[in-house]
C-alpha positions as CSV (number, residue, x, y, z in Angstrom):
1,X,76.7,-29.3,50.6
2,X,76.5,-25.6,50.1
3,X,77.1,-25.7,46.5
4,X,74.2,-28.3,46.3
5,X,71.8,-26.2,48.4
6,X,73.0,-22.8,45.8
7,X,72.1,-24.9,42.9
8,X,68.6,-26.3,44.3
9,X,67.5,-22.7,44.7
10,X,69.1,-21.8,41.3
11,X,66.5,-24.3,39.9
12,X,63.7,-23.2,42.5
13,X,64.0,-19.9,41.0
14,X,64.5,-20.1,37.3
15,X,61.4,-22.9,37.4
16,X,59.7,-19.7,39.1
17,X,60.5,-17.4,36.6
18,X,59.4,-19.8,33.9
19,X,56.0,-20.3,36.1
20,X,56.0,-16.3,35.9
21,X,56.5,-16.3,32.2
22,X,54.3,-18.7,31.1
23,X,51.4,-17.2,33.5
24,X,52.2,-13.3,32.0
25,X,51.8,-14.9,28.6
26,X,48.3,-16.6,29.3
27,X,47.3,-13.1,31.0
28,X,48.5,-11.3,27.8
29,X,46.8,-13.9,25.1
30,X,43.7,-13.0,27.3
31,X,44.2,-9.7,27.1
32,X,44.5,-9.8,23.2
33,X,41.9,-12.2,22.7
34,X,39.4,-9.9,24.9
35,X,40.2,-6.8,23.2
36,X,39.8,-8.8,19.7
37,X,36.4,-9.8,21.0
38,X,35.7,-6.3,22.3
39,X,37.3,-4.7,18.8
40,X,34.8,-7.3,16.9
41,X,31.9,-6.4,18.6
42,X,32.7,-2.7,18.4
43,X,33.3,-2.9,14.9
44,X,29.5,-4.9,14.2
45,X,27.9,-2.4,16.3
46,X,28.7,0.5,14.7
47,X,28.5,-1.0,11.2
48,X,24.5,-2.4,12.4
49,X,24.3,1.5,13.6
50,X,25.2,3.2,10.2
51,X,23.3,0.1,8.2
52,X,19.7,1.2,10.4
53,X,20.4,5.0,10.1
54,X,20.4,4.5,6.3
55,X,18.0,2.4,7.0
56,X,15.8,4.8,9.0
57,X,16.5,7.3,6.7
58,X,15.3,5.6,3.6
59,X,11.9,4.9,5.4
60,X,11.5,8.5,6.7
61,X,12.1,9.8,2.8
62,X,10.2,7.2,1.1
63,X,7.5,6.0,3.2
64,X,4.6,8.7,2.1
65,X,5.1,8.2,-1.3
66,X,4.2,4.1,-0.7
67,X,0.9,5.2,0.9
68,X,-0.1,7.8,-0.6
69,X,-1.9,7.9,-4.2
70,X,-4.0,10.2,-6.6
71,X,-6.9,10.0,-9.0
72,X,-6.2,9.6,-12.4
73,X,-9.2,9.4,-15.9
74,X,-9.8,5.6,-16.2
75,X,-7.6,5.8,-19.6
76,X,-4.7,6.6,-17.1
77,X,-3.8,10.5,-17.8
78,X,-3.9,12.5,-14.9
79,X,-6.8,15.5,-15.1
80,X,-5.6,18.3,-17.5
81,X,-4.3,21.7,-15.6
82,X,-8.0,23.7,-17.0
83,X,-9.9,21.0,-15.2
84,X,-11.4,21.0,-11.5
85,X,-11.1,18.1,-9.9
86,X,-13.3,17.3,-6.8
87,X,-16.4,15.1,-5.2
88,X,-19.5,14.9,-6.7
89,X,-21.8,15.1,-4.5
90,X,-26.2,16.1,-4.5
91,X,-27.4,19.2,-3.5
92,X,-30.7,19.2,-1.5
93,X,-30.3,22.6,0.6
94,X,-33.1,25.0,0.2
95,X,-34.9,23.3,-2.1
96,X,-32.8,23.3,-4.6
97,X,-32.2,20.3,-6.7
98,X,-28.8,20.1,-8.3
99,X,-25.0,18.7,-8.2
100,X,-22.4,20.3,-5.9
101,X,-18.6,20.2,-6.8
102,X,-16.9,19.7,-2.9
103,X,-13.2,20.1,-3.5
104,X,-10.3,18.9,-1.0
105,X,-8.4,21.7,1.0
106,X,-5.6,23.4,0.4
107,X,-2.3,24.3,2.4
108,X,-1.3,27.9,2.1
109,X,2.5,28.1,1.6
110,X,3.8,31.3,3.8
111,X,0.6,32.7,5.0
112,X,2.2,34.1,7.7
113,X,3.9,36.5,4.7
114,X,0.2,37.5,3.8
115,X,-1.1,38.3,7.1
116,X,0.6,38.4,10.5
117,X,-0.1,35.6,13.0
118,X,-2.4,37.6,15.1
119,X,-4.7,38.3,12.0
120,X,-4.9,35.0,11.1
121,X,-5.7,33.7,14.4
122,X,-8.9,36.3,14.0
123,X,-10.1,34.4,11.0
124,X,-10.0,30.8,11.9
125,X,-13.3,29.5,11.1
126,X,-14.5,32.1,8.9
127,X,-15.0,32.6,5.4
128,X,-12.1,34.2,3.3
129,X,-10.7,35.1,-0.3
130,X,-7.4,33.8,-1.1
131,X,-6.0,35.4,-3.8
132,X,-3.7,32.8,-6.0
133,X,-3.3,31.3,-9.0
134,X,-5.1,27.6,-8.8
135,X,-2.8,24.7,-7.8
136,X,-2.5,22.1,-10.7
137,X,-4.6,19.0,-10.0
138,X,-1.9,17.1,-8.3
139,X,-1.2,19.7,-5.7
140,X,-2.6,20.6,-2.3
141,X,-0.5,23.6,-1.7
142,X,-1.1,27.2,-3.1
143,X,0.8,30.4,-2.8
144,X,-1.2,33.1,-1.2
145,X,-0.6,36.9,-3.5
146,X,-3.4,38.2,-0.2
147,X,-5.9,37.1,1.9
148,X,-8.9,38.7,3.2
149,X,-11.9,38.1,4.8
150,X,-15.0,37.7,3.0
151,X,-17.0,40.9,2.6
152,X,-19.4,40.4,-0.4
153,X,-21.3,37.0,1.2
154,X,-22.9,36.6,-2.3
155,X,-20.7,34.0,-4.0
156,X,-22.1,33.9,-7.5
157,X,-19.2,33.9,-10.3
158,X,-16.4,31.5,-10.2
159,X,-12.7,32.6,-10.6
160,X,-9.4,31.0,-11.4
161,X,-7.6,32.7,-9.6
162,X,-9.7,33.5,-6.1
163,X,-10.8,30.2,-3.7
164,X,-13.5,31.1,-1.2
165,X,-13.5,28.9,2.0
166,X,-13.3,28.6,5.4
167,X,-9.9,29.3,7.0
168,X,-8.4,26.5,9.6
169,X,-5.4,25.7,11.1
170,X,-3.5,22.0,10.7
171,X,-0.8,21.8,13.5
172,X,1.6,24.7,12.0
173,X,0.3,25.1,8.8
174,X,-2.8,27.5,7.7
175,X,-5.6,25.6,5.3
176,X,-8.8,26.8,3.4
177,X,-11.2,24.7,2.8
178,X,-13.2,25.8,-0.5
179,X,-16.8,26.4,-0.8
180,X,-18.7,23.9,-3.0
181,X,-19.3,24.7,-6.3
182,X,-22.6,24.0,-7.6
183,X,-22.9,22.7,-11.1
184,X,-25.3,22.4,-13.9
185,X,-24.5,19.1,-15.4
186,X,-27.8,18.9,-17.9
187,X,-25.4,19.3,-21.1
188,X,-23.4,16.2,-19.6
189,X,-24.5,12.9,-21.0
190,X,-23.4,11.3,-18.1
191,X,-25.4,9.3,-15.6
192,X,-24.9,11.8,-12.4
193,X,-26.4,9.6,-10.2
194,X,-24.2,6.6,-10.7
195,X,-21.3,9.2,-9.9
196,X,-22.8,10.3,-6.8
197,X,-19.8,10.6,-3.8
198,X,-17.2,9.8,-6.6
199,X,-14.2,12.0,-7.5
200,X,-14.5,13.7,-11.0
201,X,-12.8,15.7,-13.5
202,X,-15.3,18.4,-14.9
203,X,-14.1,21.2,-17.5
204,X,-16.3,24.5,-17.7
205,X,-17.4,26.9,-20.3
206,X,-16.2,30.3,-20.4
207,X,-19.5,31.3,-18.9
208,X,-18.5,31.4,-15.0
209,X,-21.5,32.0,-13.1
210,X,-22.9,29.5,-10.8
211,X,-24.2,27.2,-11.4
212,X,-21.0,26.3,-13.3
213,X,-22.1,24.5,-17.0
214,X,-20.3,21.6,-17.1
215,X,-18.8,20.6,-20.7
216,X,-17.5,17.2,-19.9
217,X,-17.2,14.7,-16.5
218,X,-14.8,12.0,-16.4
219,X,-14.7,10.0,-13.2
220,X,-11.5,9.3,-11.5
221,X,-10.2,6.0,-10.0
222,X,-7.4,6.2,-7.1
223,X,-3.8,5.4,-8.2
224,X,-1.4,4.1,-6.2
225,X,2.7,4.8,-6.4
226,X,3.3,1.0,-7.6
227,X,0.5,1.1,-10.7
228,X,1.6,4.8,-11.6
229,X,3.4,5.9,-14.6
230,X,6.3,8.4,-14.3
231,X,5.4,11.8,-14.5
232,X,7.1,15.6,-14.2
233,X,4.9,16.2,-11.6
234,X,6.4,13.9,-8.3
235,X,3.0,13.5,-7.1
236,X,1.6,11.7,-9.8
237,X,4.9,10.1,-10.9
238,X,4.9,5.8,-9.7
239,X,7.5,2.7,-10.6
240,X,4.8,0.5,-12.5
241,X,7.0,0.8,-15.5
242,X,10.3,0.1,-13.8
243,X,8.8,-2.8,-12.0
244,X,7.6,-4.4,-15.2
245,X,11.1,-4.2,-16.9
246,X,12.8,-5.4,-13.8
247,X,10.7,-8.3,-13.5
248,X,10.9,-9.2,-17.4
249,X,14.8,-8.8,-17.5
250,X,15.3,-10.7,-14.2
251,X,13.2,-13.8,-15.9
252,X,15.2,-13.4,-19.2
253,X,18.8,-13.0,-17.2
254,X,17.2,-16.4,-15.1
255,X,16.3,-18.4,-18.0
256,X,19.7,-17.4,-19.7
257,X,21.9,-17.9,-16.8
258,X,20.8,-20.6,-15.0
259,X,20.7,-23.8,-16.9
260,X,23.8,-22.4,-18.3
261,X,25.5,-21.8,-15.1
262,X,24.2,-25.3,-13.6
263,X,25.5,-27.7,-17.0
264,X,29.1,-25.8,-17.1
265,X,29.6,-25.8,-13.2
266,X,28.4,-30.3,-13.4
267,X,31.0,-30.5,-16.4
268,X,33.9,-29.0,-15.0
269,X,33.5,-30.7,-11.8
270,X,32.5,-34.2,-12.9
271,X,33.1,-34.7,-17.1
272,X,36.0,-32.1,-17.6
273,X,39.3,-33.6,-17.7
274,X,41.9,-32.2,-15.0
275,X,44.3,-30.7,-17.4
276,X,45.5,-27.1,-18.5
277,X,42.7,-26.6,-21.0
278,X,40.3,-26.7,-17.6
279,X,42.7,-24.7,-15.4
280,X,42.7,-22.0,-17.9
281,X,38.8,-22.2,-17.7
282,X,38.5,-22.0,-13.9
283,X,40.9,-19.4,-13.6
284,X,38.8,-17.4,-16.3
285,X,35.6,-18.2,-14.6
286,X,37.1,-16.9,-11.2
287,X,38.2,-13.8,-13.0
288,X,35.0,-13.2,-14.8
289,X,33.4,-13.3,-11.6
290,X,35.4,-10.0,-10.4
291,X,35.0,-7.9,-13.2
292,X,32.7,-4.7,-13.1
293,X,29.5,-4.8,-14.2
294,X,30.5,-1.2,-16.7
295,X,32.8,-3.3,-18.6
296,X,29.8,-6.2,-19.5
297,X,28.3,-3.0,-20.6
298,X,30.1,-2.2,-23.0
299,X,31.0,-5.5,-24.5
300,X,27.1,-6.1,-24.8
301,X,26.9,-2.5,-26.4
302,X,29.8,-3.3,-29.2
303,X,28.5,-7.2,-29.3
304,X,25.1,-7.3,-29.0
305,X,23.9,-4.0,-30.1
306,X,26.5,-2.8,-32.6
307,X,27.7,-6.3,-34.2
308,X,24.8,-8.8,-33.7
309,X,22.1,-6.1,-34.2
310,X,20.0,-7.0,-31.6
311,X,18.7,-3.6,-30.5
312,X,18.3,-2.0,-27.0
313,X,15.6,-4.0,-25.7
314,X,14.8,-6.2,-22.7
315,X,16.6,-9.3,-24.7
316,X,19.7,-7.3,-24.7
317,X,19.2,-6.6,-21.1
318,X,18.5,-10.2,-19.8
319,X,21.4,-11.4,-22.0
320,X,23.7,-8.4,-20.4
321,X,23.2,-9.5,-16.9
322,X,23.3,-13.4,-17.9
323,X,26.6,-12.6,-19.4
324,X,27.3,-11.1,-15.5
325,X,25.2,-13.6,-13.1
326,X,26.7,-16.4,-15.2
327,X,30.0,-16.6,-13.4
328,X,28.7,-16.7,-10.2
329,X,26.0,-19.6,-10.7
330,X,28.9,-21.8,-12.1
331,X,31.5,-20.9,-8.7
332,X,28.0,-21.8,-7.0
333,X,27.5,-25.2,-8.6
334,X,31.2,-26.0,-8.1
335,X,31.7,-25.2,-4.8
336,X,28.0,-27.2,-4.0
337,X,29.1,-30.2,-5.7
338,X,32.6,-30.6,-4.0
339,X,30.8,-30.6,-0.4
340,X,29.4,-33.9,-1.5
341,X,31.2,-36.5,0.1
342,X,33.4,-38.9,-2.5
343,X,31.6,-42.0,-1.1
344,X,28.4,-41.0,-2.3
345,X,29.7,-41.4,-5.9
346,X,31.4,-44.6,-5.0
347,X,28.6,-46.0,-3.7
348,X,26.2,-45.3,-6.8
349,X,28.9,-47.0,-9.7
350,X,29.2,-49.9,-7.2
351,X,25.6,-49.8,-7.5
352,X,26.4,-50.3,-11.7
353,X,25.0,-46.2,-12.3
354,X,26.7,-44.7,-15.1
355,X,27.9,-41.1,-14.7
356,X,24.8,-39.8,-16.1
357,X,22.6,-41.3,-13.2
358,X,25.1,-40.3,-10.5
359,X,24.7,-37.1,-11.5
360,X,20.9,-37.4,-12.4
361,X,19.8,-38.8,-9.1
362,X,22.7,-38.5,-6.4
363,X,25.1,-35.4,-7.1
364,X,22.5,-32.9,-8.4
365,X,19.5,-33.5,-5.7
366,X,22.1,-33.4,-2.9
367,X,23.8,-30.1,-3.9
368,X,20.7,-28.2,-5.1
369,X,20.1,-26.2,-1.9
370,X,24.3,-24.8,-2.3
371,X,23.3,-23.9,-6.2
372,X,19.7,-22.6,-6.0
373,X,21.2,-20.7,-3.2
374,X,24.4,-18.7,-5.1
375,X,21.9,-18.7,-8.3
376,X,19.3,-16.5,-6.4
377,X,22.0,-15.1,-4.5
378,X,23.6,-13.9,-8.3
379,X,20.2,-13.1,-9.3
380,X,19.8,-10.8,-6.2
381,X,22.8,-8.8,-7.3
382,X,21.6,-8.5,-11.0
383,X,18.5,-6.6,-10.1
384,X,20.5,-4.0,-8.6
385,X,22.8,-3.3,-11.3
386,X,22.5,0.1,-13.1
387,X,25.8,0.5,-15.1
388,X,25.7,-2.5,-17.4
389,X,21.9,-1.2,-19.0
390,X,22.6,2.4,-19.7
391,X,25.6,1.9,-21.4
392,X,23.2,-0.6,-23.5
393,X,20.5,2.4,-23.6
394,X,17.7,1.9,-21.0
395,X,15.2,4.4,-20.7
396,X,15.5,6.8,-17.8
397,X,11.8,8.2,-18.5
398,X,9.1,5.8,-19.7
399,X,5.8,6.6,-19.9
400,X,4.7,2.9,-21.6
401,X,4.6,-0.9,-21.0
402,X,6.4,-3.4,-23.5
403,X,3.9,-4.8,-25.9
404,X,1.8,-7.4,-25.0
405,X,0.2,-9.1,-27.6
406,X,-1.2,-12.8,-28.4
407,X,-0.4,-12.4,-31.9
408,X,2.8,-11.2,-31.3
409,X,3.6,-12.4,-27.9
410,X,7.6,-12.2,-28.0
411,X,7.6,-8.7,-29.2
412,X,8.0,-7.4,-25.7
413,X,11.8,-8.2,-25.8
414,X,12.7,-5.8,-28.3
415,X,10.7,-3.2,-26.4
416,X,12.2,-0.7,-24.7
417,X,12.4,-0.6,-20.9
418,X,13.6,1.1,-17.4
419,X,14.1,-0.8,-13.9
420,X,14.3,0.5,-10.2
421,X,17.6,1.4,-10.1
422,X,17.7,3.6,-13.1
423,X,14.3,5.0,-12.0
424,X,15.7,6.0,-9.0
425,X,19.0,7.2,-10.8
426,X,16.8,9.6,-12.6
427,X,14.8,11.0,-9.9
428,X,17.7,11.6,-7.4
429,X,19.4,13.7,-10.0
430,X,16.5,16.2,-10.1
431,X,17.1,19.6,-7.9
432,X,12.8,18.9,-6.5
433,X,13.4,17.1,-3.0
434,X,9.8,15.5,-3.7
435,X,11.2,13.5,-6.5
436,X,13.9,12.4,-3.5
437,X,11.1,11.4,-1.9
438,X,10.1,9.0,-4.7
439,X,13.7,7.8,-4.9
440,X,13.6,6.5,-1.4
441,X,10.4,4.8,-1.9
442,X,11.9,3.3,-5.0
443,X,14.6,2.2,-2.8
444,X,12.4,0.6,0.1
445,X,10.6,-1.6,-3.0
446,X,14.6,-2.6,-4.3
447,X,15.6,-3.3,-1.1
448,X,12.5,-5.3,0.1
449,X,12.5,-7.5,-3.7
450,X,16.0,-8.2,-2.7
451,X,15.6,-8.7,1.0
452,X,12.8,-11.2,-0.2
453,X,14.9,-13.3,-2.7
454,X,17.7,-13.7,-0.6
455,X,14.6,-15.2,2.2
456,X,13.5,-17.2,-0.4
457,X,17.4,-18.4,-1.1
458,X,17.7,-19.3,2.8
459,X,14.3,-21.0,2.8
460,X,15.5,-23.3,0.2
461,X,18.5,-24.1,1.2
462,X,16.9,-25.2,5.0
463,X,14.1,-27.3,3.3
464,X,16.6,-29.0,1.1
465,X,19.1,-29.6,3.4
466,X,16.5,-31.5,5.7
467,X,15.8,-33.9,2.8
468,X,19.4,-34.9,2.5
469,X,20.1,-38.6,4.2
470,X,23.8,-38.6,4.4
């Protein structure tokens, strides 16, 4: 009886400790799982946090330059240094009959090097002489040499290198605000009153007293950052040029890659033969797909340019990143036509449909929304890629359009080109922080074009998707 009594509390207790055990083990996958979770979410946080700092960044750089503009002649060249640009406006004071040449302000750069604080605060609101050389056309900002109030109030002779105006103050910065210049614009076979409130370019004799004779007057029309050409000067310089090539090699590298992708991707899954010849493709395919975009550079400079002769245009471009997209569309395809259950093809030859109509009207409807997906997707990526087109020579600095012509209207893909990322390449590798500033704005339109065709990508695949029955 004893002995029976030992061994039932023998049991009792190792049961226990197995109860213990198995309860300390559920506490400590818990305890794993929670700090997994915890880790996870950690680890999304911080990489959403860095993602909207660059983010945040990019905007506070770039978003100026998207809004902000200049005038340019309507041939598109930007107002010649010698040339004053303002707004020409009628002058009816005192009688007089005439044209007045009212001119924006200008930010002094260092004033406070000119003339102490106190000083300056004296002549806010009054007229002054700044003493600088004049700003080119493009710039608001001048460098004061001195500064001084006005002391002979008759304002007769015009000088390149003096601005009369009245002295203000912007938040921390010092501005003038010039004096109009009145004009004699009867040499000018212009119609003045048709120009009346409009911003114009007007270049002057060498006589300089007022009224200023006026030799020529262009008008100006307002420019915006996406319909400028690059320039030197960061204020005038725009992406129209790089946003034309991108979208003429991203419809070559579409039209090239593609189909392509699409056939070969429906062959290998439903016409190629399960053998080695076929493994060996896939496992090429799969390969492809990882190799950097520098080394389809330079087998599309020694192929395409160097054996087949096709030059450095947009064709060699398109057919570059085709080469690159290519293996992606057909992993796409693949991977979009094995979701689609087996029955579906049984179904169709039970039916009596030959391959080519099980294809035609069952496998490639019902995995459409998988391969337009991976093909934008591919797509996507090509219009970031940089390395690939300069190794093939794309223009860092453009100052043209490919040729447009209807009697010649494919001889825009031998011309030369640029796109957004090698415009940007080239302006963040110049020391001026405005052309940084153009860079990041550059950046905001990549990111936004690709932002938009991966949208368009998810779009797709939900409407597809909803017209699927099975």
């Amino acid at each position: 009886m004893p002995n029976e009594t030992s061994l039932n509390h023998q049991q009792d207790a190792s049961m226990e400790t197995e109860s213990t055990r198995m309860v300390r083990g559920i506490r400590r996958r818990k305890l794993i799982d929670l700090i997994f979770a915890f880790t996870g979410m950690g680890l999304v946080t911080l990489a959403l946090t860095v993602l909207a700092l660059l983010l945040g960044q990019l905007v506070r750089d770039g978003h100026s330059r998207l809004t902000s503009g200049h005038f340019v002649k309507r041939d598109g060249f930007a107002p010649s240094i010698r040339e004053l640009v303002g707004q020409l406006v009628p002058n009816t004071g005192n009688g007089k009959v005439g044209w007045l040449l009212r001119r924006e302000p200008f930010e002094i750069i260092d004033a406070s090097d000119v003339l102490d604080e106190e000083r300056l605060e004296q002549l806010i609101d009054q007229q002054v002489d700044l003493i600088c050389d004049l700003p080119p056309t493009a710039s608001r900002f001048v460098e004061a040499d001195s500064l001084e109030a006005v002391i002979d109030s008759d304002f007769v002779r015009f000088q390149r290198d003096r601005i009369r105006g009245r002295l203000f103050r912007q938040r921390d910065s010092w501005w003038i605000d010039p004096l109009p210049l009145p004009l004699d614009l009867s040499e000018v076979d212009v119609d003045s009153a048709a120009q009346a409130g409009q911003p114009v370019a007007i270049s002057i004799g060498l006589k300089r007293d007022f009224p200023l004779q006026v030799r020529t007057l262009e008008p100006l029309v307002f420019q915006n950052f996406f319909m400028a050409m690059p320039s030197r000067e960061a204020e005038r310089a725009g992406i129209k040029p790089a946003i034309v090539g991108s979208v003429l090699v991203l419809i070559v590298t579409m039209l090239l890659s593609v189909p392509f992708g699409i056939a070969a991707g429906i062959w290998l899954e439903e016409y190629g033969r399960k053998n080695w010849l076929t493994a060996l493709i896939e496992i090429n395919i799969a390969n492809l797909a990882g190799v950097p975009s520098i080394i389809w550079g330079l087998m599309a400079l020694g192929l395409l340019v160097y054996y087949f002769g096709l030059g450095r245009g947009i064709l060699t471009a398109g057919l570059t990143l085709a080469l690159l997209v290519l293996p992606i569309v057909i992993m796409a395809t693949r991977e979009a036509i094995r979701a689609i259950p087996n029955h579906i093809r049984e179904a169709s030859y039970a039916c009596g449909a030959t391959k080519l109509q099980t294809v035609q009207f069952h496998i490639l409807p019902y995995s459409l929304s998988g391969i337009l997906t991976g093909s934008i997707i591919g797509l996507s990526r090509a219009v970031g890629e940089t390395a690939p087109l300069i190794t093939i020579g794309a223009l860092t600095y453009i100052p043209f359009l490919p040729e447009f012509s209807l009697s010649r209207p494919f001889a825009w893909l031998q011309s030369g080109f640029t796109v957004l990322p090698i415009q940007m390449f080239n302006w963040i590798s110049r020391p001026d922080h405005a052309f940084h500033e153009n860079a990041a704005a550059a950046g905001m339109v990549l990111l936004v074009l690709t932002l938009s065709m991966n949208a368009v990508a998810i779009v797709l695949r939900c409407r597809l998707r909803k017209k699927i029955k099975w």
